[in-house]
Kinemage of the C-alpha trace (Angstrom):
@kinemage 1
@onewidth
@group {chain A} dominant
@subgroup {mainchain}
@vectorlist {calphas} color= white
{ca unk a 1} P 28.950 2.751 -6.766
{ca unk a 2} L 30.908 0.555 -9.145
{ca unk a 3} L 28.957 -2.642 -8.774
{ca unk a 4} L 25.139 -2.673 -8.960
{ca unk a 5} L 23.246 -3.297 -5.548
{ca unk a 6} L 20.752 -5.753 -5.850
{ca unk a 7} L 18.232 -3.432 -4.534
{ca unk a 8} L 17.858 0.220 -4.747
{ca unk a 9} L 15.183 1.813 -3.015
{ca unk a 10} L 14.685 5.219 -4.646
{ca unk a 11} L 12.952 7.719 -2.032
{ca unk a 12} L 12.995 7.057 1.941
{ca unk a 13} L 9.893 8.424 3.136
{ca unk a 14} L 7.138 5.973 5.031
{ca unk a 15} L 6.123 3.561 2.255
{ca unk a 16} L 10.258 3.547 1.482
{ca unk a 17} L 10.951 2.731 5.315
{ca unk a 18} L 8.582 0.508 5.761
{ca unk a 19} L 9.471 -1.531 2.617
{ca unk a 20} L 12.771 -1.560 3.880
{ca unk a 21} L 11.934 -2.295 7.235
{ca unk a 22} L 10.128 -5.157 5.964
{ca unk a 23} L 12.688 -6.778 3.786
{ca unk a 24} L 14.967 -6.807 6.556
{ca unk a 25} L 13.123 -7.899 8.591
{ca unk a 26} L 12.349 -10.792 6.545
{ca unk a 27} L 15.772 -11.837 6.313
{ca unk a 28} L 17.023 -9.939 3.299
{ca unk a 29} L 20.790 -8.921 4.001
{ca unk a 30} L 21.397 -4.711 5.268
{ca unk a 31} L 24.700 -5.118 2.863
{ca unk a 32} L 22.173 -5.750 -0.200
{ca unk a 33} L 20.466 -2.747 -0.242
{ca unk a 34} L 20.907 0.932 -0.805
{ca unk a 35} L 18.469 3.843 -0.297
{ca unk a 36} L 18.563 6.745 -2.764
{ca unk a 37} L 17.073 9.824 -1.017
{ca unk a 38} L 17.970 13.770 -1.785
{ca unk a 39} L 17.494 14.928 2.407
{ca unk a 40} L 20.771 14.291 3.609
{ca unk a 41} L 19.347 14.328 7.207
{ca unk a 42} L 17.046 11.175 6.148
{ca unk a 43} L 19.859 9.799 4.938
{ca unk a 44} L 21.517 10.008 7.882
{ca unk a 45} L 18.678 8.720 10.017
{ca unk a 46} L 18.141 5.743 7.756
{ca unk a 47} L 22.062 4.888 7.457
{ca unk a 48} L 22.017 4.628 11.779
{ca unk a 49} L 18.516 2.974 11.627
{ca unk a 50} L 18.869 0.163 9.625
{ca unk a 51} L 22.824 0.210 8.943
{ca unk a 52} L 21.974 0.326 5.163
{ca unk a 53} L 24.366 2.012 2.248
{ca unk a 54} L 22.314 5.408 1.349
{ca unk a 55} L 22.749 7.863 -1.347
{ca unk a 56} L 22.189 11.079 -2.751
{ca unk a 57} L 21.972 10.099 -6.024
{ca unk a 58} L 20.709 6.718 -7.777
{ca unk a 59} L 22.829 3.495 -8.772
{ca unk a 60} L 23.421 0.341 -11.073
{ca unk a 61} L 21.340 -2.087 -9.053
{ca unk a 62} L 19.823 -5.768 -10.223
{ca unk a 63} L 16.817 -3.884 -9.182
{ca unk a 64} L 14.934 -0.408 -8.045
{ca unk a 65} L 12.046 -0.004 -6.217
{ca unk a 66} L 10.586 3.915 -6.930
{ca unk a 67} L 8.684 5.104 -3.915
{ca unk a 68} L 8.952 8.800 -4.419
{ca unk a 69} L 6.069 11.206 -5.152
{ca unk a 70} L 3.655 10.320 -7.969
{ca unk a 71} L 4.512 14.031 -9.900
{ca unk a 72} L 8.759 13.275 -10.262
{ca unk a 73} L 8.111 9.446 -10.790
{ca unk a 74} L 9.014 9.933 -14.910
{ca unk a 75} L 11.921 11.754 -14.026
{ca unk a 76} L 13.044 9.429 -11.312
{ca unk a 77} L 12.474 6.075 -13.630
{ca unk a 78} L 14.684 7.883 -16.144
{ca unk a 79} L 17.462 7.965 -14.140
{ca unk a 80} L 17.251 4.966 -13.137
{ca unk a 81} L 16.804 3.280 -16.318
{ca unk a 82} L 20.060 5.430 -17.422
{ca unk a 83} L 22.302 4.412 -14.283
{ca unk a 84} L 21.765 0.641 -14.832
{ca unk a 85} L 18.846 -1.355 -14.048
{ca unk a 86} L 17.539 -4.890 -14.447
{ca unk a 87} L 14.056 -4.119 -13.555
{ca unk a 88} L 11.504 -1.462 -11.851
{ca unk a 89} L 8.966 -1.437 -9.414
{ca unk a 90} L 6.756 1.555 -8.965
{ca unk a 91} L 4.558 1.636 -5.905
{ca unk a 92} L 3.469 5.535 -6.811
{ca unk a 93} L 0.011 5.716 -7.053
{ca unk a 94} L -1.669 6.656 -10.195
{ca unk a 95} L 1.177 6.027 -12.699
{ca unk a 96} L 0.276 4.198 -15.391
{ca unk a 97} L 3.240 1.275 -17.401
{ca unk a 98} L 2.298 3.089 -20.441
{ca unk a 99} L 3.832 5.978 -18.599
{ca unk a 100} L 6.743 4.384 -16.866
{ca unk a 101} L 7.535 2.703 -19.926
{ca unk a 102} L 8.013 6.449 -21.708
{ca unk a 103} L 9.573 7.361 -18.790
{ca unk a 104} L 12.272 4.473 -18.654
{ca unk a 105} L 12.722 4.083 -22.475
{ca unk a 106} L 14.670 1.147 -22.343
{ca unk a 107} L 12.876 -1.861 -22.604
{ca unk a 108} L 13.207 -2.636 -18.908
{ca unk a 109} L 10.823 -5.079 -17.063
{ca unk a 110} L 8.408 -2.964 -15.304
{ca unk a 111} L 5.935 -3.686 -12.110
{ca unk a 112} L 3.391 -1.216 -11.224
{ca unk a 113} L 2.184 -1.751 -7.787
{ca unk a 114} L -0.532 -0.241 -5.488
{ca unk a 115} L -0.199 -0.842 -2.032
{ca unk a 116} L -1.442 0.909 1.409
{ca unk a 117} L -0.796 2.413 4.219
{ca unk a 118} L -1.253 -0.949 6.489
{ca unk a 119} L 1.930 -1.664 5.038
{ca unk a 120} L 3.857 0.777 7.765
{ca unk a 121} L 2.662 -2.087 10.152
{ca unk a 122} L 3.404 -5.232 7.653
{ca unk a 123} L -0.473 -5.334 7.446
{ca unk a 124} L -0.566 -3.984 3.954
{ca unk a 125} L -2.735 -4.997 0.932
{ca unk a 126} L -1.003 -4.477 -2.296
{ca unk a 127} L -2.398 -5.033 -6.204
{ca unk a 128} L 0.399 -5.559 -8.927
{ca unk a 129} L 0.776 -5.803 -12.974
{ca unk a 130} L 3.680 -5.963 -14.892
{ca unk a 131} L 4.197 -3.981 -18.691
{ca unk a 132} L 4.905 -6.592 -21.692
{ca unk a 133} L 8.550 -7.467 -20.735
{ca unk a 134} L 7.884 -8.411 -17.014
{ca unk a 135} L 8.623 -11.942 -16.934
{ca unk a 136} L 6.970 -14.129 -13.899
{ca unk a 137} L 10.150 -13.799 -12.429
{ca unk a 138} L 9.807 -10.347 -12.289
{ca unk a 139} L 6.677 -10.400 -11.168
{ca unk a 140} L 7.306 -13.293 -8.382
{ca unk a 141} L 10.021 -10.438 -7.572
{ca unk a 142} L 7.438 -8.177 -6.194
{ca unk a 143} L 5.549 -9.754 -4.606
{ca unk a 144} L 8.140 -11.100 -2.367
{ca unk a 145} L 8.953 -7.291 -1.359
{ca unk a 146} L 5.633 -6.286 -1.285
{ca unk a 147} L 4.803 -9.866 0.337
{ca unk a 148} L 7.629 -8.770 3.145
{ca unk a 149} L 5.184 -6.009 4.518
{ca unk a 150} L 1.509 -7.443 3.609
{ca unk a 151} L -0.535 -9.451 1.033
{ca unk a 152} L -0.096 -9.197 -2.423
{ca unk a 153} L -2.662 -9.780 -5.483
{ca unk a 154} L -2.193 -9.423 -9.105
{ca unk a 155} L -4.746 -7.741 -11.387
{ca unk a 156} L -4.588 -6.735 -15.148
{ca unk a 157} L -3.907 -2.672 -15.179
{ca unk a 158} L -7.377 -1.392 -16.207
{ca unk a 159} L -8.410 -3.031 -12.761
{ca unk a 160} L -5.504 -0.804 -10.390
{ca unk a 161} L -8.136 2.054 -10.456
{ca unk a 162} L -10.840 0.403 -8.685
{ca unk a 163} L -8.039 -1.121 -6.441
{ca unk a 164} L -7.263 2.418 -5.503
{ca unk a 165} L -10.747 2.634 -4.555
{ca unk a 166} L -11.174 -0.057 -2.725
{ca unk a 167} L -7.828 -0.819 -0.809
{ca unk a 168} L -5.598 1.702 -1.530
{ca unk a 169} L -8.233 4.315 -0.119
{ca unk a 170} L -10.119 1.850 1.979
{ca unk a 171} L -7.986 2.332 4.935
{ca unk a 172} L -9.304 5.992 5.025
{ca unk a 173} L -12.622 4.467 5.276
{ca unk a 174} L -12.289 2.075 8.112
{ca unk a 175} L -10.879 5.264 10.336
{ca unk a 176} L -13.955 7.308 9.470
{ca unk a 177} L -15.993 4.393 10.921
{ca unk a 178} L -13.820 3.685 13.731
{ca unk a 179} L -14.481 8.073 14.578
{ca unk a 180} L -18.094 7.395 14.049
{ca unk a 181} L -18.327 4.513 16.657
{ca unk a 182} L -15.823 6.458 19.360
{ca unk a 183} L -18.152 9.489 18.779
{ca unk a 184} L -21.613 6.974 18.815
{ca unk a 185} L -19.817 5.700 22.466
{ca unk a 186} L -19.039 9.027 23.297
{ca unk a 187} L -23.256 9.986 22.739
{ca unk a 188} L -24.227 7.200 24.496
{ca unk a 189} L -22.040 8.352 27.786
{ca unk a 190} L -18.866 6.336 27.819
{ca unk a 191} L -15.536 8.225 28.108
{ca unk a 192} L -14.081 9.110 25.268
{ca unk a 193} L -10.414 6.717 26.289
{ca unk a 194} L -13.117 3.996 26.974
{ca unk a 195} L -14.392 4.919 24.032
{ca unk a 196} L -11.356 4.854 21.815
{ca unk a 197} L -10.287 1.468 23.249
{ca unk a 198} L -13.439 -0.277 22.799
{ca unk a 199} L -13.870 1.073 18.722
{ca unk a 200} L -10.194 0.141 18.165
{ca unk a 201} L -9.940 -2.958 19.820
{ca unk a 202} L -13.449 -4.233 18.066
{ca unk a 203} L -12.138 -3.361 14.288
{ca unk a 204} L -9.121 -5.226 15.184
{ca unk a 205} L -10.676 -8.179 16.368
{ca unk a 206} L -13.498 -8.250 13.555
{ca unk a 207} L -10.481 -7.916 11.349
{ca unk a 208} L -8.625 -10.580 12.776
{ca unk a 209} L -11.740 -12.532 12.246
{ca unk a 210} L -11.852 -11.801 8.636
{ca unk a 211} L -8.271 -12.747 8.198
{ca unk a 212} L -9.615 -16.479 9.004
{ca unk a 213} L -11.299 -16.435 5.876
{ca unk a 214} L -15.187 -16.834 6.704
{ca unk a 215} L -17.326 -14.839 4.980
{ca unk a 216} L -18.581 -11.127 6.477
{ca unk a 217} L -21.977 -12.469 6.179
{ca unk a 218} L -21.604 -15.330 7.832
{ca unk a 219} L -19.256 -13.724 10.904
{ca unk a 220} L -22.103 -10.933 11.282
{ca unk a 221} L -24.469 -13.408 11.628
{ca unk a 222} L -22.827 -15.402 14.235
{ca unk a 223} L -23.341 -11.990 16.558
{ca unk a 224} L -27.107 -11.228 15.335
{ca unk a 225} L -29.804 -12.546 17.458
{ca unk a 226} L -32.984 -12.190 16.169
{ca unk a 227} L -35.085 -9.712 17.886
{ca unk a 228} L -31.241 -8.601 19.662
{ca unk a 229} L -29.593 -5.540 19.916
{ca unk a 230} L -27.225 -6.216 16.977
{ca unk a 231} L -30.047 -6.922 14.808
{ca unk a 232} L -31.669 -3.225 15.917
{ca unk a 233} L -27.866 -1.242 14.953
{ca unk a 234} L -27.930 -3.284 11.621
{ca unk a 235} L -31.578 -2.262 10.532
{ca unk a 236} L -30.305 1.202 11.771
{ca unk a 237} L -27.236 0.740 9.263
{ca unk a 238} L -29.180 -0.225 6.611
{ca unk a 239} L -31.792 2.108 6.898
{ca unk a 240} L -29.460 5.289 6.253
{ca unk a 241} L -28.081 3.417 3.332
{ca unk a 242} L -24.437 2.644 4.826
{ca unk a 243} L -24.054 -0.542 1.823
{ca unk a 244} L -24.851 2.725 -0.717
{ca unk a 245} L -22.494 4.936 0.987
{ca unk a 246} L -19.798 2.560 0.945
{ca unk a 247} L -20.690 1.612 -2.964
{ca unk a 248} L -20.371 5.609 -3.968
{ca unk a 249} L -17.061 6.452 -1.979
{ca unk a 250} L -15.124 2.942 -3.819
{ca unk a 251} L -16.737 4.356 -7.020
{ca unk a 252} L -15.582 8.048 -6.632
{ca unk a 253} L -12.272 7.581 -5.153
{ca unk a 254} L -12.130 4.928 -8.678
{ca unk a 255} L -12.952 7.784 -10.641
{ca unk a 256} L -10.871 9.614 -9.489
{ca unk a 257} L -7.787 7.498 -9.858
{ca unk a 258} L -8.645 7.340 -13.530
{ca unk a 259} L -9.075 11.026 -13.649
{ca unk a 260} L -5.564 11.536 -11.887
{ca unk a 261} L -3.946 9.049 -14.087
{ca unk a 262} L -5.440 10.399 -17.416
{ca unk a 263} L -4.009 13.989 -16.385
């Protein structure tokens, strides 16, 4: 392309799609943005989908979002930093500015987000920081894509590890306890579609409750009577520890974002 695009989204897998979804969906033009992605088959599917300009290769563009793999993420800001860029956002997990900025060489404004997979339903939850030559422009720049498909915070960098463990692999976390009630329901003799329905439709709506912005403490005890059968489940809870359990898996999966991104 001869002129730059004014945004290139470099890979077209889910977090790609649903960024892009997103965006248009939020009223951001088809004729503005181009797709980068090697499978010409995605391509394809993305060109008919969304009636986007896609490529094989990367552009010029007043802007690149790089939502490829974590492991070709150096390679990929390279050539994007060498075909013309105004500014980068990564949303590949684990990748550090210090590396991006090697990467990119160039002295390019760079944001580093981590977001999740909510974001494939515009529910996301997304943590961002920008290297030394991300402006607040650039910066109010992400968050209005990542704001297209979710909420958006900013944290300094030495934070995005314990945002991996908390919301980046929280989601993980809420589906183990959404299996663990279904199975509970399951013991206790409902079938296992009642089941299902019941567990799903109760995280939602104690999620939608959160999203109102009371506190979990005060929302759980709105439902505990004393001497009631909520009160009984939540000594149950707390008995086997489940505030611990929760503490160790944020502090492990933590861990072992730093561990990934030291390697």
């Amino acid at each position: 392309m001869a002129d730059k695009v004014e945004l290139l989204i470099v890979g077209g897998g889910k977090m790609g799609e649903a960024l892009l979804g997103g965006l248009l969906a939020a009223g951001r033009s088809a004729e503005s943005i181009c797709v980068a992605e090697p499978i010409v088959a995605r391509r394809d599917e993305l060109a008919d989908r969304y009636g986007i300009a896609v490529s094989g290769d990367v552009a010029a563009s007043a802007g690149a979002i790089l939502a490829t793999k974590p492991d070709v993420i150096p390679t990929v800001a390279a050539a994007v930093t060498a075909a013309g860029t105004d500014r980068i956002l990564s949303i590949a997990a684990g990748v550090t500015l210090p590396t991006l900025d090697v990467a990119a060489g160039t002295g390019v404004p760079i944001v580093r987000a981590m977001p999740n997979t909510p974001a494939l339903v515009s529910e996301g939850a997304a943590a961002i920081c920008g290297n030394d030559r991300a402006t607040e422009d650039d910066l109010g720049w992400a968050e209005e894509i990542l704001g297209a498909v979710g909420r958006v915070v900013r944290v300094p960098e030495h934070l995005m590890d314990a945002v991996t463990g908390l919301s980046g692999s929280g989601p993980a976390y809420v589906f183990l306890v959404a299996e663990a009630m279904i199975e509970a329901g399951v013991l206790m003799g409902l079938g296992r579609p009642v089941a299902v329905e019941l567990a799903n439709q109760t995280l939602l709506g104690a999620a939608t409750l959160l999203a109102e912005g009371r506190s979990p403490a005060d929302l759980r005890a709105d439902v505990t009577s004393p001497g009631g059968t909520t009160a009984a489940g939540l000594r149950e809870l707390e008995r086997h520890g489940v505030r611990a359990a929760f503490a160790a898996a944020v502090e492990a999966a933590t861990r072992r974002s730093v561990e990934l991104g030291s390697a």
